[in-house]
VOMI-924055 format. One record per residue (C-alpha): residue in one letter; x, y, z. Coordinates in nm, 4 decimals, always signed. Example, Ala and Ser with C-alpha at 12.3 -4.5 7.8 and 13.67 -1.06 7.14 Angstrom:
// residues 2
resn/x/y/z
A/+1.2300/-0.4500/+0.7800
S/+1.3670/-0.1060/+0.7140
***
This chain:
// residues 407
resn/x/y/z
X/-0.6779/+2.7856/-0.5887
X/-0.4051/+2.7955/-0.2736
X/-0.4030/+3.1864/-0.3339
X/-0.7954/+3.2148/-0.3875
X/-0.8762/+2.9964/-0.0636
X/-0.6116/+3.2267/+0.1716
X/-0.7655/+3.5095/+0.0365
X/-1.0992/+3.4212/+0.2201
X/-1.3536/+3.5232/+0.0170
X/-1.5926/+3.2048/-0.1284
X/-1.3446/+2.9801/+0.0437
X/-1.5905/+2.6940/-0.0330
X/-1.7050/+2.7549/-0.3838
X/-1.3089/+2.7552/-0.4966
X/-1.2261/+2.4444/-0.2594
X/-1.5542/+2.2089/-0.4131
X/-1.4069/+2.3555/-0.7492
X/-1.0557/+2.2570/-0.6520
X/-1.2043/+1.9513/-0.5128
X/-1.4138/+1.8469/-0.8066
X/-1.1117/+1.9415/-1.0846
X/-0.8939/+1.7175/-0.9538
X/-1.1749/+1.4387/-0.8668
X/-1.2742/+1.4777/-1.2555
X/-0.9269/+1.4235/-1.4263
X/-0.8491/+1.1354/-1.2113
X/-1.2175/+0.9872/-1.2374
X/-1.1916/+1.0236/-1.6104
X/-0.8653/+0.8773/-1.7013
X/-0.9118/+0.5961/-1.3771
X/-1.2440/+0.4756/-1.3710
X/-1.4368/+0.5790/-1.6603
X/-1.3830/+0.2583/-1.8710
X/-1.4905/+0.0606/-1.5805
X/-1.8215/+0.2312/-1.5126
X/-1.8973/+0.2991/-1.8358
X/-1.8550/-0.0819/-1.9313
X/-2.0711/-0.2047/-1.6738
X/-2.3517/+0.0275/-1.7918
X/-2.2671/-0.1377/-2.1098
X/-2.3503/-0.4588/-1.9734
X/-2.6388/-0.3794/-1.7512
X/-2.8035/-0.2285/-2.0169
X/-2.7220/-0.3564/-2.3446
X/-2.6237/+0.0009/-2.4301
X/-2.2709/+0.0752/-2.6341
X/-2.1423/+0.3550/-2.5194
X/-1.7319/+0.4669/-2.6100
X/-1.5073/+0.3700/-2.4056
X/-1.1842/+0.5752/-2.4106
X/-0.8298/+0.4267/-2.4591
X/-0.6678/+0.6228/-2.2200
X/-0.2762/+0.6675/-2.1520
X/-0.2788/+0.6355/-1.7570
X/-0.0226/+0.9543/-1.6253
X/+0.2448/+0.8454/-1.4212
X/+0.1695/+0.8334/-1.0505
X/-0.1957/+1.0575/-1.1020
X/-0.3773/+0.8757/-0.8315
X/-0.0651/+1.0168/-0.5724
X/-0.0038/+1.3315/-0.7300
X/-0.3977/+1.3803/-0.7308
X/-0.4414/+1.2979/-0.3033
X/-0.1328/+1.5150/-0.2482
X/-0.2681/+1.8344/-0.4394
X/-0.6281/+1.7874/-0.2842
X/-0.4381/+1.8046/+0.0360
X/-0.2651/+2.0838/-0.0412
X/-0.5877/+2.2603/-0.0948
X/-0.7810/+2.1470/+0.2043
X/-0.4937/+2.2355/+0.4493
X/-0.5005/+2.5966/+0.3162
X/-0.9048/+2.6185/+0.3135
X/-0.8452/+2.5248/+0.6674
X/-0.5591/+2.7509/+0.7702
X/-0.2966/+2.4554/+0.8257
X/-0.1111/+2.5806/+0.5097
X/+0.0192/+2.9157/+0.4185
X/-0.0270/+2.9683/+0.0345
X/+0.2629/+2.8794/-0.2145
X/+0.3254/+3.1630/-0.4301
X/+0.5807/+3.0336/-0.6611
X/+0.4653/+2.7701/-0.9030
X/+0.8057/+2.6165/-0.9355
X/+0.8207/+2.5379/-0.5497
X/+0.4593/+2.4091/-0.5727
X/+0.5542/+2.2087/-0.8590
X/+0.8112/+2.0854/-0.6735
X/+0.5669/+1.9843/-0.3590
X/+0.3245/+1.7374/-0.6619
X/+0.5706/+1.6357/-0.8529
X/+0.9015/+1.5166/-0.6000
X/+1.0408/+1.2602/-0.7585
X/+1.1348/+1.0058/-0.5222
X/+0.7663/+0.9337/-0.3959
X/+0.5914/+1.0282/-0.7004
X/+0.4937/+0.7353/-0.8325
X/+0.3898/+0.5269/-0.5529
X/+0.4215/+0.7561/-0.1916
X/+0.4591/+0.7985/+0.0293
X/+0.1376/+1.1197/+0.0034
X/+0.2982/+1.4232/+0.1828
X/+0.1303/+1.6528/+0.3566
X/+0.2202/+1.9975/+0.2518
X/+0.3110/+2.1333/+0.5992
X/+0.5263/+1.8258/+0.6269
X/+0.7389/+1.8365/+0.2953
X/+0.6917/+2.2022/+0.1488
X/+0.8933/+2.3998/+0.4080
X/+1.1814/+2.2021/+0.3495
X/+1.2158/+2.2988/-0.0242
X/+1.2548/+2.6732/+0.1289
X/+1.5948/+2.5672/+0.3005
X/+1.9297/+2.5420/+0.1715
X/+2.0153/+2.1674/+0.2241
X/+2.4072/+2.1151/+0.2630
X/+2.5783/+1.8113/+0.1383
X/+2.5944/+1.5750/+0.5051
X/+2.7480/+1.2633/+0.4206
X/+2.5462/+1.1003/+0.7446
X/+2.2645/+1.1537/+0.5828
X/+2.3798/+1.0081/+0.2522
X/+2.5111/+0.7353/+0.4285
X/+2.1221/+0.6743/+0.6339
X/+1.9336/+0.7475/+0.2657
X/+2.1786/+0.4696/+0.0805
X/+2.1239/+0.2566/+0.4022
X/+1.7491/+0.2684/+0.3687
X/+1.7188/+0.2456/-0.0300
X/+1.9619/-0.0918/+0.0292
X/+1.6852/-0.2229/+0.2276
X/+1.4012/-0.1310/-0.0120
X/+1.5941/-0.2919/-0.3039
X/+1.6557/-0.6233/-0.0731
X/+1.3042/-0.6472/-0.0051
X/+1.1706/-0.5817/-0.3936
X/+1.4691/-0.7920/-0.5949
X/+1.5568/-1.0378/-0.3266
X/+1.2166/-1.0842/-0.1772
X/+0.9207/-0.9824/-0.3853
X/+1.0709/-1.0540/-0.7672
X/+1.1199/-1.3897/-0.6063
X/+0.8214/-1.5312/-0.4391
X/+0.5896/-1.3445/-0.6649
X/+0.6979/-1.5579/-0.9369
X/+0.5262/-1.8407/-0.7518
X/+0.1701/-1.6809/-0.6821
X/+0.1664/-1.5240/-1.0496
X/+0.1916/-1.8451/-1.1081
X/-0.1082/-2.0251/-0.8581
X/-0.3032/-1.6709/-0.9423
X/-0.2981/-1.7977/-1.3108
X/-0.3609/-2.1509/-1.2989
X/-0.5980/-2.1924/-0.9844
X/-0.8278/-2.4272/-1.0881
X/-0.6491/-2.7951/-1.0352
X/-0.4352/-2.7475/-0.7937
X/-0.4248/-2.8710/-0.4207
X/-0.4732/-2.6296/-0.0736
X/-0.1022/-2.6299/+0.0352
X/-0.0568/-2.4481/-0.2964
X/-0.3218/-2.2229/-0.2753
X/-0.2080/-2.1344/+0.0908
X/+0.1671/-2.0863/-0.0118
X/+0.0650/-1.8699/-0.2694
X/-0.2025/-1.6774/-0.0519
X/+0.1045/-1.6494/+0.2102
X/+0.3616/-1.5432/-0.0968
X/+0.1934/-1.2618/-0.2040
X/+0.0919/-1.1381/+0.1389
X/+0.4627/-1.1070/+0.1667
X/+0.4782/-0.9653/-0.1731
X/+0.3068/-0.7013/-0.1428
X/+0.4299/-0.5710/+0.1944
X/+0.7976/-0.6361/+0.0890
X/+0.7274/-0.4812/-0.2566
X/+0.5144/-0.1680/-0.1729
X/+0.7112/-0.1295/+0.1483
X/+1.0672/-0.1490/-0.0518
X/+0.9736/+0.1403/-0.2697
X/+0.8956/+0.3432/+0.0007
X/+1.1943/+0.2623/+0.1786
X/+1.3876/+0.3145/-0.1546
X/+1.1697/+0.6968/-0.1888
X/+1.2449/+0.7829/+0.1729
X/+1.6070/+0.6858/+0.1353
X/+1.6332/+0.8933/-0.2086
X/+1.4797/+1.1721/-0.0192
X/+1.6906/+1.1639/+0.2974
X/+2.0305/+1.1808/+0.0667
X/+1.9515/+1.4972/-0.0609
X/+1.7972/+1.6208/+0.2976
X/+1.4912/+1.5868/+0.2591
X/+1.2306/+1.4010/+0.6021
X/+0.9482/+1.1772/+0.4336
X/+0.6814/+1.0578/+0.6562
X/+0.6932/+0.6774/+0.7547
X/+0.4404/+0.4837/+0.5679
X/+0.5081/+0.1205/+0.7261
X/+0.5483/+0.0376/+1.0516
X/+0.5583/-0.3232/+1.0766
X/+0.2158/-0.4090/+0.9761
X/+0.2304/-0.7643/+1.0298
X/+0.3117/-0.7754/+1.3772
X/-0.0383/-0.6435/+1.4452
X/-0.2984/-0.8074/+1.6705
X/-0.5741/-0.6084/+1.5822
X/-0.7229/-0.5084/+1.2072
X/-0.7084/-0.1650/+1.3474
X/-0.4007/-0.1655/+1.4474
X/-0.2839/-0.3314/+1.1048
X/-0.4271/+0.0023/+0.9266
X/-0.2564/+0.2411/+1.1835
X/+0.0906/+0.0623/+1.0482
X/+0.0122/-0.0015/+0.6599
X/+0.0757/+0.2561/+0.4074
X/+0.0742/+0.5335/+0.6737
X/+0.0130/+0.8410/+0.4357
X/-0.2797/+0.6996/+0.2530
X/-0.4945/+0.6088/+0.5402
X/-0.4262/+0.8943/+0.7649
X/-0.5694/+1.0765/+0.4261
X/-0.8937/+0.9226/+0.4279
X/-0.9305/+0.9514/+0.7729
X/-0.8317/+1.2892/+0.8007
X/-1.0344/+1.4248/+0.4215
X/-1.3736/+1.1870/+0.4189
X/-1.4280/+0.9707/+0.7155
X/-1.3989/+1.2717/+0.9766
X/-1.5559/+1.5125/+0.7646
X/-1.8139/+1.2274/+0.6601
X/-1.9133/+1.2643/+1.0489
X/-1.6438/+1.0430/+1.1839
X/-1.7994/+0.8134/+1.5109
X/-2.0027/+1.1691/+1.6194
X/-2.2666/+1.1009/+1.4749
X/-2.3954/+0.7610/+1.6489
X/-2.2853/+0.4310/+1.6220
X/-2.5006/+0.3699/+1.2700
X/-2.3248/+0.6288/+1.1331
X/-2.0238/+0.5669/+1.2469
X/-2.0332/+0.2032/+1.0565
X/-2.1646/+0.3171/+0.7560
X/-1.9015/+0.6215/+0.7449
X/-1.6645/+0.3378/+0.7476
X/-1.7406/+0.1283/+0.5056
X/-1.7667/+0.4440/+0.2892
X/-1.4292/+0.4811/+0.3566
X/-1.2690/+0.1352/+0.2930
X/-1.5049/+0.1317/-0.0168
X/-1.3555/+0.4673/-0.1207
X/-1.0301/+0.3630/-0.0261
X/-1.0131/+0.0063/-0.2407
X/-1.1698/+0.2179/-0.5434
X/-0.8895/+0.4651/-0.5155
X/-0.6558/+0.1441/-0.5478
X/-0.7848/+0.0321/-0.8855
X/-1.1142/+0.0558/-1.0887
X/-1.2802/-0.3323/-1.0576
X/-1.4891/-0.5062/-0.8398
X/-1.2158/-0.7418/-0.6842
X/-1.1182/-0.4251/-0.4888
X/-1.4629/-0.3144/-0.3873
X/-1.4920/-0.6363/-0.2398
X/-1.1624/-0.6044/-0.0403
X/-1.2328/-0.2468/+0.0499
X/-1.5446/-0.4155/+0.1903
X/-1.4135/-0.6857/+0.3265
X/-1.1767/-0.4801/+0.5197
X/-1.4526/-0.2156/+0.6516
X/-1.6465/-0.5422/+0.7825
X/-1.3235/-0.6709/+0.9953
X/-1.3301/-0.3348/+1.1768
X/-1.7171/-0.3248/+1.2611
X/-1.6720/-0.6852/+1.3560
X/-1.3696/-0.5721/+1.5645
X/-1.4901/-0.2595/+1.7083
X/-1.8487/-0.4682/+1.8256
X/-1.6487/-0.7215/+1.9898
X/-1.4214/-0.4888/+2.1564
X/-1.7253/-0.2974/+2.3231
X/-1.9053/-0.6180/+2.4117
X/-1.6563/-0.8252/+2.5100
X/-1.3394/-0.5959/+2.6154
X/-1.2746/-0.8083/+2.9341
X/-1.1983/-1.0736/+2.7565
X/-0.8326/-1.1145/+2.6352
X/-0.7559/-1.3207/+2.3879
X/-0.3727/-1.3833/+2.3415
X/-0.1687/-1.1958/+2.1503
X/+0.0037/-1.4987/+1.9513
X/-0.3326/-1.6230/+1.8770
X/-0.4688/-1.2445/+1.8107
X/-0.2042/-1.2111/+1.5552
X/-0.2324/-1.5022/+1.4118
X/-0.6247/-1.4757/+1.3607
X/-0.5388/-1.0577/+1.2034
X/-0.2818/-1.2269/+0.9303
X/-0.5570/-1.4514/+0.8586
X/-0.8034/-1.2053/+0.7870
X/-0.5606/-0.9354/+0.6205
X/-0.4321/-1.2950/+0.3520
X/-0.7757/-1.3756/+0.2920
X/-0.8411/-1.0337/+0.1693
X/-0.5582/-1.0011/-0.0318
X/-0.7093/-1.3017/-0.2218
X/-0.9658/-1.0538/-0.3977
X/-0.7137/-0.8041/-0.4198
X/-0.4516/-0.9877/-0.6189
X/-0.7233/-1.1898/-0.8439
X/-0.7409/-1.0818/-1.1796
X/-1.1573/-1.0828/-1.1211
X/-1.4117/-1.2172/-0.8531
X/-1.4348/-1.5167/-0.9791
X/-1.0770/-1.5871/-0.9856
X/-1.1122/-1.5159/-0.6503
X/-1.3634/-1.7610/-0.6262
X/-1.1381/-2.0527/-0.7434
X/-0.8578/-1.9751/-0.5458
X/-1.0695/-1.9665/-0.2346
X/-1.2427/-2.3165/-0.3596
X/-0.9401/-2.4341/-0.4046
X/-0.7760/-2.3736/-0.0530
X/-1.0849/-2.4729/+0.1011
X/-1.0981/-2.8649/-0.0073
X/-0.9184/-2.9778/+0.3013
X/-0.9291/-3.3252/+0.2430
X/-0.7096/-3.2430/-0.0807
X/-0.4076/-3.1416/+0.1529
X/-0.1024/-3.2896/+0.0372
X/+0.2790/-3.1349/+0.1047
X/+0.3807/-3.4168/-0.2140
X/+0.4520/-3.2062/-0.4969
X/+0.3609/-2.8161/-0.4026
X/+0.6571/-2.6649/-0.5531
X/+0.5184/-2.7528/-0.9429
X/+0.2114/-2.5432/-1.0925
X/+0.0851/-2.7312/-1.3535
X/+0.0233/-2.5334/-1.6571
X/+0.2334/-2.2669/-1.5917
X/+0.5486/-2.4136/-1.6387
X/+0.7074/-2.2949/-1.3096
X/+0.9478/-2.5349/-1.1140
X/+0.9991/-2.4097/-0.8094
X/+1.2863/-2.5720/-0.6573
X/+1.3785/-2.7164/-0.3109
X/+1.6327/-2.4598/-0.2824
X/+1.4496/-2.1637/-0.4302
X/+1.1597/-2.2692/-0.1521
X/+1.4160/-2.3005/+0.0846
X/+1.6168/-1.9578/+0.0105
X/+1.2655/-1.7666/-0.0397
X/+1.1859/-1.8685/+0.3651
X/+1.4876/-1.8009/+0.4928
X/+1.5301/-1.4199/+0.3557
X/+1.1522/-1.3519/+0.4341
X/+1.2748/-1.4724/+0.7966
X/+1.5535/-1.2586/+0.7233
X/+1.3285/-0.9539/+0.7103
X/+1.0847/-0.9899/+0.9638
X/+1.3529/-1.0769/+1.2466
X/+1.5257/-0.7556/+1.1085
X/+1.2225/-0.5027/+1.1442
X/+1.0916/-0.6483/+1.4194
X/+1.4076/-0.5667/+1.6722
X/+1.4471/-0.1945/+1.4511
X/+1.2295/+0.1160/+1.4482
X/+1.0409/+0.1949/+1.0822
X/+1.3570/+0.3948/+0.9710
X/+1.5847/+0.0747/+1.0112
X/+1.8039/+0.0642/+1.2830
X/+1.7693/+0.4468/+1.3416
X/+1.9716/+0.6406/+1.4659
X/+2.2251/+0.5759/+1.2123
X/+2.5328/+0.4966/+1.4720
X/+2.7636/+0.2592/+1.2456
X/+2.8066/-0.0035/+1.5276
X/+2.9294/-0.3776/+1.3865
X/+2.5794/-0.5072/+1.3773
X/+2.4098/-0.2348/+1.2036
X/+2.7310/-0.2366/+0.9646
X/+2.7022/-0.6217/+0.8724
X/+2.3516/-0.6047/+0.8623
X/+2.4038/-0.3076/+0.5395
X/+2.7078/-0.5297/+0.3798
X/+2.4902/-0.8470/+0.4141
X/+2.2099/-0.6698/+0.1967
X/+2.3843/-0.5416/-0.0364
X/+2.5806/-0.8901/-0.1198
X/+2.2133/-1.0516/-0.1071
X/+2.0839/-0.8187/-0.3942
X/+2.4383/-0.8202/-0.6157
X/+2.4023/-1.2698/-0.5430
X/+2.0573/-1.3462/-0.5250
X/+1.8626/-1.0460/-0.6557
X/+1.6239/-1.0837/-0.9285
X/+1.6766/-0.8166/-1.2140
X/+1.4948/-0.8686/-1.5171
X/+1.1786/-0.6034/-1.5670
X/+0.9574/-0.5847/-1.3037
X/+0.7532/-0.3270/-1.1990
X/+0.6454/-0.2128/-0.8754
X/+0.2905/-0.3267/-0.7698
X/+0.1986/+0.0337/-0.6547
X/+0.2769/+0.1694/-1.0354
X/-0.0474/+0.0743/-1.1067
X/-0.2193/+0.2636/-0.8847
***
């Protein structure tokens, strides 16, 4: 299709082909079991549903072809000619699975060059895949053994548990998600190869849009860039404008996973940006400050997560019932789920803060790369050998997936 599109003739009947082809397989083997059983049950009708192997990383591999396509219909991207190197450019192993979604001006030309061994850059890429690992078997293994836990058993339980758990997997997710791409990017950079950043300290944001400009980088710089610009962007009037974005979050959420938990975060998300971007133009003399900002953004981004991480909507429901029965507050007893069998103990709670503390402090005072450049001063040294002796002590390695895998 790369070659077709360059060649310039029907440049947009063999990009909506390329377009469509790629939609179809990943529409068919992602979401067809979900639409099809909710015609089931909207209409009493019993139509197949398809037991489907999911391929490994499709939803990735899928966004980073499609790009590959529009750059070249647009003239960003020269052609590949040699189906090995393209090959290479879908199918790269270190962000495969879960990302970081190149963009093929970005990673392709460096397959073209000879990479020499450079043992700083092994050194920066084992650096960086340390802190991934810290973050996913010190971190998220950890503390999402707790909100599994409250996620499961919502229904008795009292609002400090439901907010621990709420606050848990906030930090799960970032830490988990985040880790693998540090771990990718790290993989990458021994061998010599630049990813792009995909986190940039999303919870030090004051703003929901500023949250999105920081959190998983590559995959919202894709919708902007391939459906809410080409949707009409904020051209088109202010109407437009809103309803592009929702169409986007929506999009965005389905592209996550096929159920209506994520609909209703995509949508949740879309409405914290038209609430932010009315207040904003209404009220932009008035500064509200930044602790309290931030603090009111993490509140927002946790209670969407809620929907996310339930298992369906009216899981969510229960957890948010749950949490909301103030006069149930108690701090007697939070570390026990009942039902679960889970005992989280005083020094499990206790560890758990301190290396979440641990991390923010650390990526707050370093730039997305972690602590780049790479000069081995006696900080940035003790900082590397005290990860690595938190994951061989206190790391958590018995099976456990990344949450992204199932995307």
């Amino acid at each position: 299709m790369g070659i077709l599109l360059e060649k310039g003739k029907n440049k947009k009947f063999w990009l909506t082909l390329s377009i469509l082809s790629n939609i179809t397989l990943l529409g068919l083997f992602k979401y067809y079991n979900f639409f099809i059983s909710n015609i089931n049950g909207l209409t009493g009708s019993h139509f197949i549903l398809l037991n489907l192997v999911l391929p490994i990383g499709l939803s990735f591999h899928t966004f980073q072809s499609l790009s590959y396509t529009i750059e070249v219909y647009y003239g960003r991207q020269k052609a590949v000619r040699h189906a090995g190197y393209f090959a290479l450019y879908v199918m790269f192993y270190p962000q495969l699975v879960a990302g970081p979604i190149e963009r093929p001006q970005h990673l392709l030309p460096q397959f073209f060059i000879h990479q020499k061994f450079s043992s700083q850059k092994l050194y920066e890429g084992l650096r960086l895949m340390a802190w991934g690992f810290f973050k996913k078997v010190v971190i998220a293994d950890r503390i999402g053994l707790y909100a599994d836990a409250v996620f499961k058993h919502p229904a008795h339980l009292q609002p400090m548990q439901i907010w621990l758990a709420v606050f848990f997997f906030s930090t799960q997710i970032y830490a988990d998600f985040s880790g693998y791409s540090d771990i990718a990017i790290g993989a990458a950079r021994c061998m010599g190869i630049d990813l792009c950043i995909n986190f940039n300290r999303p919870y030090q944001s004051t703003n929901i849009r500023a949250f999105w400009k920081r959190w998983h980088i590559s995959l919202s710089s894709w919708f902007r860039d391939y459906v809410y610009i080409p949707l009409g962007g904020s051209r088109k009037g202010k109407r437009r404008k809103n309803l592009n974005l929702l169409i986007t979050f929506i999009l965005s959420a389905l592209w996550h996973g096929a159920g209506w938990t994520f609909i209703v975060w995509g949508f949740l998300h879309g409405t914290y940006m038209l609430i932010y971007d009315f207040f904003n133009a209404r009220f932009s003399t008035i500064k509200i400050p930044g602790r309290i900002a931030w603090f009111i953004t993490c509140c927002c981004v946790g209670f969407a997560w809620i929907f996310f991480r339930a298992s369906s909507v009216a899981n969510a429901l229960t957890i948010i019932s749950r949490g909301s029965k103030v006069a149930d507050i108690s701090f007697g007893n939070i570390l026990s789920v009942p039902g679960s069998g889970l005992e989280f103990g005083n020094f499990t709670m206790a560890f758990s803060m301190c290396v979440i503390t641990y991390m923010f402090i650390i990526e707050k005072f370093t730039p997305p790369k972690l602590l780049n450049p790479y000069s081995k001063t006696i900080v940035e040294t003790g900082v590397f050998a005290g990860t690595i002796l938190l994951i061989i002590f206190f790391g958590i390695f018995q099976k456990s997936s990344f949450i992204y895998f199932q995307f």
